[in-house]
C-alpha positions in Angstrom: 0.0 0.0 0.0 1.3 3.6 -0.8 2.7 5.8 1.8 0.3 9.0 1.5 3.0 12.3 2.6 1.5 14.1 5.5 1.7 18.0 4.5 1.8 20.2 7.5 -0.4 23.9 6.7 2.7 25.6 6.9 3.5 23.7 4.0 -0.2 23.8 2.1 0.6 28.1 2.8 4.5 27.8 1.3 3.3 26.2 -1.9 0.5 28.6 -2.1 3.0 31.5 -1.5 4.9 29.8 -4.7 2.0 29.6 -6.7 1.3 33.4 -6.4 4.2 34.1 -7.0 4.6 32.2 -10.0 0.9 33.8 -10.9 2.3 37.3 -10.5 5.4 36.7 -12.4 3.0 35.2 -15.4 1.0 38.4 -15.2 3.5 41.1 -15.3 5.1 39.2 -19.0 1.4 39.2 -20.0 -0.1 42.5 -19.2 1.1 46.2 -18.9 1.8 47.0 -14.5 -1.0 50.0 -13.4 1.1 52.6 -13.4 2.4 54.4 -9.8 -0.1 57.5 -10.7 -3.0 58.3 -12.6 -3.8 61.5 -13.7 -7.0 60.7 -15.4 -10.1 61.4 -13.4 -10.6 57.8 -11.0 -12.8 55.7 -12.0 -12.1 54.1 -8.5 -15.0 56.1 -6.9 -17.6 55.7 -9.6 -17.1 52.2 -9.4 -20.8 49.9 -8.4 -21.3 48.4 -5.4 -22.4 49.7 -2.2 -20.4 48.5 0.9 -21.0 48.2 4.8 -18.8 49.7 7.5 -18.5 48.1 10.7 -22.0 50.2 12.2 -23.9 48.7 9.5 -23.9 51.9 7.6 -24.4 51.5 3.8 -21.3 53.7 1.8 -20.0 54.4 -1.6 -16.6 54.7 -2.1 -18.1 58.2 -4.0 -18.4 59.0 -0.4 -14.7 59.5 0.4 -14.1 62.4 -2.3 -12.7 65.5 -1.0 -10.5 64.1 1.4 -7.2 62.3 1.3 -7.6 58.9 1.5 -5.5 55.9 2.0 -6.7 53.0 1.3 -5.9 48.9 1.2 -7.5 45.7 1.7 -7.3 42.8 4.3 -9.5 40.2 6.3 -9.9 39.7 10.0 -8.2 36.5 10.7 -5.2 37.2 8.2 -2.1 37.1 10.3 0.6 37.3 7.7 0.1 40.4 5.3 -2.0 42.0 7.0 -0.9 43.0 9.8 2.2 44.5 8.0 -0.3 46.2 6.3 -2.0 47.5 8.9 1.3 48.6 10.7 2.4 50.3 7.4 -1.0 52.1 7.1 -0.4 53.0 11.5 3.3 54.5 10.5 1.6 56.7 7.5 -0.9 58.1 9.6 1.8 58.9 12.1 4.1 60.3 9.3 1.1 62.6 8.1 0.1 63.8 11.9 4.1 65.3 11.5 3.4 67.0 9.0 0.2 68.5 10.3 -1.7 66.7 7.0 -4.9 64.5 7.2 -6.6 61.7 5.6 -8.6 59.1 6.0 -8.3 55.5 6.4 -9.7 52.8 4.7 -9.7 49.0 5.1 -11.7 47.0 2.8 -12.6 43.3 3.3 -11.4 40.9 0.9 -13.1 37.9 2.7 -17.1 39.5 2.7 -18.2 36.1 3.1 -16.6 35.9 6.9 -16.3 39.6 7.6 -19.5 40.8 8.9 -19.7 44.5 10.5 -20.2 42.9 13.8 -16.1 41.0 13.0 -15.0 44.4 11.5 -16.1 46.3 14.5 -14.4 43.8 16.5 -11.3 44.5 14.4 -11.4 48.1 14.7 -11.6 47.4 19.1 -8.5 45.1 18.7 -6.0 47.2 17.0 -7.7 50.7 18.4 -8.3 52.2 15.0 -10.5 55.6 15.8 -13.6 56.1 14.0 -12.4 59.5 13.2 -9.9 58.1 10.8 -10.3 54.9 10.0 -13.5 53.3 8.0 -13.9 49.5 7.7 -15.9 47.9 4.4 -17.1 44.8 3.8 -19.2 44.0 0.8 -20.4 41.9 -2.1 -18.0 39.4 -3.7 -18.1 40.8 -7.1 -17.3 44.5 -6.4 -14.9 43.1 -3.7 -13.0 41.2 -6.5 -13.0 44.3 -9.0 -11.7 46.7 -6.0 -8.8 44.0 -5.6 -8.6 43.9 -9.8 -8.8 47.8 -9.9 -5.6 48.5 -6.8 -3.9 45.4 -8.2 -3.7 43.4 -5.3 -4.1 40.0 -6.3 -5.5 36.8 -4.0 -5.1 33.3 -4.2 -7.3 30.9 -1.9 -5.7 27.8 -1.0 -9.1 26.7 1.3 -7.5 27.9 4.6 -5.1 30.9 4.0 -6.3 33.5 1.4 -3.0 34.5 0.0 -2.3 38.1 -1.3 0.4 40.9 -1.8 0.7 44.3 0.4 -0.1 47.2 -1.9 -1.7 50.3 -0.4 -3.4 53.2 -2.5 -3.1 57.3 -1.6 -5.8 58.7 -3.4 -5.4 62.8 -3.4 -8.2 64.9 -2.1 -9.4 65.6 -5.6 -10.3 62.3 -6.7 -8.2 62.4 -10.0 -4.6 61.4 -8.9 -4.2 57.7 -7.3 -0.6 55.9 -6.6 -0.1 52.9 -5.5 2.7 52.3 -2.4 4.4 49.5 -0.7 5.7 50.1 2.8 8.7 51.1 1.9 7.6 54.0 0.1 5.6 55.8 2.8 8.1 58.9 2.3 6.7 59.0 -1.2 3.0 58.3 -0.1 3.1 61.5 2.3 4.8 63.7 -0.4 2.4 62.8 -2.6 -0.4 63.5 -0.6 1.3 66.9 0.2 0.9 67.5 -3.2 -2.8 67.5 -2.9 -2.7 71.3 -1.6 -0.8 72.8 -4.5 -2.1 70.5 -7.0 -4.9 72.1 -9.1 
């Protein structure tokens, strides 16, 4: 009788990793990368689908225009990216309060199916993220998968781990300039949004 291997989930969530990764590479010789800015007007917040913060309140991502906005996604029981996320997301806000600039923060669900307001608002108690800055979204699966399409952060579900790369998007107060930032370019993020106030 065959010996079946016993795989470990650390090992199910390395070969995941791999697989991404191999996904990724694939992807980039295929397609064009979004570039770091757009300058067109975004499309990002006349995008469909109406989402659910962690009171229950229905919002539009329309609904963040006008201010500074930072914005990523994540779900409640990720402990791998996300909370490097989330601590990259804590050192930008810090970086901005410096430099006596604003914005506000937005965490998106890419798991709706487990992330109900009542786990978001959990979230939000855990890691102390003040409602006057931070807004947590959970919503339908397809806009959820278009948002992740749209900030090109890409997810791979291997059944117990969803799998997915750290990007984080600074959209200006005007609505019309968008780049997209990985942790170690939070000097760039907060120049960037300092260019909001001379920016026509």
């Amino acid at each position: 009788m065959p010996v079946r291997a016993i795989r470990s989930p650390y090992y199910r969530l390395a070969a995941a990793y791999v697989a991404a990764l191999g996904l990724l590479l694939t992807m980039g010789a295929c397609s064009n990368v979004l570039p770091h800015a757009w300058t067109a007007p975004l499309a990002l917040y006349d995008a469909e689908g109406v989402w659910t913060d962690d009171q229950g309140r229905r919002i539009r991502l329309g609904d963040l225009r006008g201010r500074n906005v930072v914005l990523s996604m994540f779900y409640r029981t990720c402990d791998i990216s996300c909370p490097l996320t989330l601590a990259r997301m804590k050192d930008l806000q810090q970086a901005l309060a410096e430099r006596h600039q604003d914005a506000r923060f937005v965490l998106v669900s890419l798991d709706p199916r487990h992330d109900t307001p009542e786990n978001l608002a959990a979230y939000r108690q855990e890691h102390g993220l003040d409602a006057e800055h931070w807004t947590l979204l959970t919503g339908a699966i397809e806009p959820t998968l278009a948002l992740s399409q749209a900030l090109d952060i890409h997810r791979l579900d291997d059944f117990s781990h969803l799998v997915h790369f750290v990007k984080i998007a600074v959209i200006r107060s005007d609505g019309e300039r968008m780049k997209l930032v990985e942790g170690r370019d939070l000097g760039k993020a907060t120049d960037f949004l300092a260019g909001s106030q001379t920016s026509p």
